[in-house]
Every structure is written in C-alpha cells, then in structure tokens.
C-alpha positions as CSV (number, residue, x, y, z in Angstrom):
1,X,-7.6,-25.9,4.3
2,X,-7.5,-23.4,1.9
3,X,-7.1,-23.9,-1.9
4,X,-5.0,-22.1,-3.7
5,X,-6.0,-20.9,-7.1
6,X,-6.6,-17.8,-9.0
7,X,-9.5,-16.2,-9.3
8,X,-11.1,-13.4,-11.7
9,X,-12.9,-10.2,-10.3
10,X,-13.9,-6.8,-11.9
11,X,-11.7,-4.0,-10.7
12,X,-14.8,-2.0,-10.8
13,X,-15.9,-4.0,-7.7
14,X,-13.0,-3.6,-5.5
15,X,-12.7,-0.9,-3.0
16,X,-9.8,-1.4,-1.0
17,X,-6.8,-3.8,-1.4
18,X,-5.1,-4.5,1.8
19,X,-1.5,-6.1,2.4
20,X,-1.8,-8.1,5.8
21,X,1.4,-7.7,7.8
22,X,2.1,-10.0,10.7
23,X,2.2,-8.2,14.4
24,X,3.9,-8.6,17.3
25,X,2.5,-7.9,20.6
26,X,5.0,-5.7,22.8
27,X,5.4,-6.4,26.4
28,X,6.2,-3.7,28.7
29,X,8.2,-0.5,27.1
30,X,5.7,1.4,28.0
31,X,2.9,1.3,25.5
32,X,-0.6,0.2,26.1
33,X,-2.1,0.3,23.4
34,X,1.1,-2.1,21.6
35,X,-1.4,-5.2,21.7
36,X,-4.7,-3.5,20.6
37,X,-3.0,-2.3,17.1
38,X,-1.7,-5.5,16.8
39,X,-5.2,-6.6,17.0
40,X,-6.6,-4.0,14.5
41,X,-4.1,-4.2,11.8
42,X,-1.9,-0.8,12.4
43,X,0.9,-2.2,10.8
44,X,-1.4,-3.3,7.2
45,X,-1.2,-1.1,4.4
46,X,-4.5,-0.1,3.2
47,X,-5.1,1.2,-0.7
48,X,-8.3,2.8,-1.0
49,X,-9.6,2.7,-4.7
50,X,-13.0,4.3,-4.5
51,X,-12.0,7.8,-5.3
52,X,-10.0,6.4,-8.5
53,X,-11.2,6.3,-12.0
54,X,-10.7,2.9,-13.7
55,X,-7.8,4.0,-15.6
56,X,-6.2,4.9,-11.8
57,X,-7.3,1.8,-10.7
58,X,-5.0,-0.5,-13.2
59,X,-2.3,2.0,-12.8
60,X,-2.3,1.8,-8.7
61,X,-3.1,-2.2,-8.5
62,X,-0.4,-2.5,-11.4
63,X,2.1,-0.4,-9.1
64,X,1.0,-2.4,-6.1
65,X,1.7,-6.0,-7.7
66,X,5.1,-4.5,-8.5
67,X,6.0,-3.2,-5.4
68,X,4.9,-6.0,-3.5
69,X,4.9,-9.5,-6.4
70,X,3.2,-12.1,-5.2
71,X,4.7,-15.1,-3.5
72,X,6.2,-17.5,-6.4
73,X,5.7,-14.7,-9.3
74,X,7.8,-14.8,-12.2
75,X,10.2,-12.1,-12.3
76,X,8.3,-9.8,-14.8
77,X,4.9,-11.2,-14.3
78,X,3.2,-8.0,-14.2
79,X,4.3,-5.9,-16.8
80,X,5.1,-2.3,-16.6
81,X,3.0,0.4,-18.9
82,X,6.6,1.1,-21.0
83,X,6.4,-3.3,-22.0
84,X,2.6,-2.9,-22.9
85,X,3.0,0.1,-25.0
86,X,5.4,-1.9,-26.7
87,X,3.7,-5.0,-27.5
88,X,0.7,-3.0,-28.9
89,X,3.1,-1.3,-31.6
C-alpha cells in the first residue's frame, strides 16, 4: 500500500507532469484501436516542461494545480500571481 505524503522535488528536474485519466475499453462501434489507447494513455494529459524557462515552469505547474487542485486541497491552496504580489508589498 501506498503512503500518502508530500514530497519535495526541484522543478528544474521535472520534465513532464502527467494527469492520469481513467479509460474505458469500447466494445464494438466500430473502433479497433478503442482498447489499445486505453492501454497507452490517449485520454492523459501530458505537460511537457523541457522547453520552458524556470520562470514558465512555476507559472504552467501553478496554472495546472489550479486547474486541476488536488484531491482534499483547501480552496485557495495554491495561490494565484495577483495574491503573491500582494503579500510581497
């Protein structure tokens, strides 16, 4: 079983975040290839980060955990760049 805690890692490390989506294999209706992009993932999204600079890379991953919070966030947890501009003043 897996423990669930949170864990630190540089940004600068990260290449691609991917949001897992569950899949349902299809039958019949005509499409073959329904089960094997179930298999592969077709329905994940995929955010590549390897082209970005580090400033990018905050902004997109802060834009992603908005987008999509994680399960049992607070409402507001991750703050927007308009609240951390005004906690630095």
């Amino acid at each position: 079983m897996l423990e669930e805690r949170t864990r630190t890692l540089a940004l600068a490390d990260v290449s691609e975040l991917r949001m897992v989506r569950p899949s349902y294999k299809r039958v019949g209706g005509g499409a073959p290839r329904g089960t094997f992009g179930s298999l592969v993932g077709a329905t994940d999204l995929v955010f590549n980060l390897d082209i970005l600079t580090p400033h990018e890379r905050r902004d997109v991953v802060r834009r992603i955990l908005q987008a999509f919070p994680p399960e049992g966030a607070k409402p507001g947890a991750v703050a927007s760049p308009a609240s951390e501009a005004s906690q630095a003043r």
